[in-house]
C-alpha positions in Angstrom: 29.5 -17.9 -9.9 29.9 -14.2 -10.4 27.5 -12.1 -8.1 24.2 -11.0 -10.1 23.5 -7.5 -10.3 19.3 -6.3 -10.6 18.4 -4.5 -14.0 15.5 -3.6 -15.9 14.8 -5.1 -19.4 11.6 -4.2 -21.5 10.3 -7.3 -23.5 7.5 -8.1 -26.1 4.3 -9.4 -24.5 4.9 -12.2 -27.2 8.6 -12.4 -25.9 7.0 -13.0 -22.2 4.6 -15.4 -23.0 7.1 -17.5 -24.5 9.2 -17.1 -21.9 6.7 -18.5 -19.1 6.4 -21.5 -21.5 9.6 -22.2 -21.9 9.8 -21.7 -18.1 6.8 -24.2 -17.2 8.2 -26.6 -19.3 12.2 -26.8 -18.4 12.1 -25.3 -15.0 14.7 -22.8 -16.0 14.1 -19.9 -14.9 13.2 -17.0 -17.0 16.2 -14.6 -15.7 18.6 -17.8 -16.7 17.1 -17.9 -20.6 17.8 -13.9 -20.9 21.6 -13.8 -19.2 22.1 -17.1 -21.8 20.6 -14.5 -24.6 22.9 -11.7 -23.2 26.2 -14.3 -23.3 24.8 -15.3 -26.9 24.8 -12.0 -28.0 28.5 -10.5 -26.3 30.0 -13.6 -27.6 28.5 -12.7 -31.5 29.6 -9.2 -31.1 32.9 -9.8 -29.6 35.2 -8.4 -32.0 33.5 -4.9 -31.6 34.4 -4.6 -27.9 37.7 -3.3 -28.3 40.6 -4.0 -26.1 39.1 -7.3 -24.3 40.6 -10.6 -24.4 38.4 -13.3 -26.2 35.8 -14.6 -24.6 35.6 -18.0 -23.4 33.1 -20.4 -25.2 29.8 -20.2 -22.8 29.0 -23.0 -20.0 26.7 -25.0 -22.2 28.8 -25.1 -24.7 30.3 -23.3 -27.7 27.1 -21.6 -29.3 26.5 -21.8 -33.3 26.5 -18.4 -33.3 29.8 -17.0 -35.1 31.3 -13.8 -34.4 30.3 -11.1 -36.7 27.8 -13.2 -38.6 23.7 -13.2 -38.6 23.2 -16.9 -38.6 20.7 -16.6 -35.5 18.5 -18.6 -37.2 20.7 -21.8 -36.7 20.4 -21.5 -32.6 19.1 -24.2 -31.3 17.3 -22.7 -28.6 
């Protein structure tokens, strides 16, 4: 696993709330659900990073997200 670095991310009180749900209920920890979201969104947007090889399909699997598009609505979060 790669090392973890500490940053600072400003959320919605909505977004937070939601968040601790989600947490109570799965037991995934919050910072897990936002570094997923991060993966989500670099894998979406890979084809404006220029000069970097493709990036692999993320550990749960590849998401229904494709590159370039807006179908967020289709995640299955």
């Amino acid at each position: 696993m790669p090392k973890k670095i500490a940053t600072t991310v400003y959320i919605t009180e909505e977004q937070q709330q939601l968040l601790k749900e989600l947490n109570q209920r799965s037991r995934v920890p919050i910072a897990e659900f936002i570094r997923q979201g991060i993966d989500l969104i670099l894998y979406k947007y890979q084809d404006l990073l220029p000069g970097q090889i493709p990036l692999e399909p993320l550990p749960l699997g590849r998401p229904e997200v494709e590159p370039g598009t807006d179908n967020t609505s289709q995640l299955d979060l």
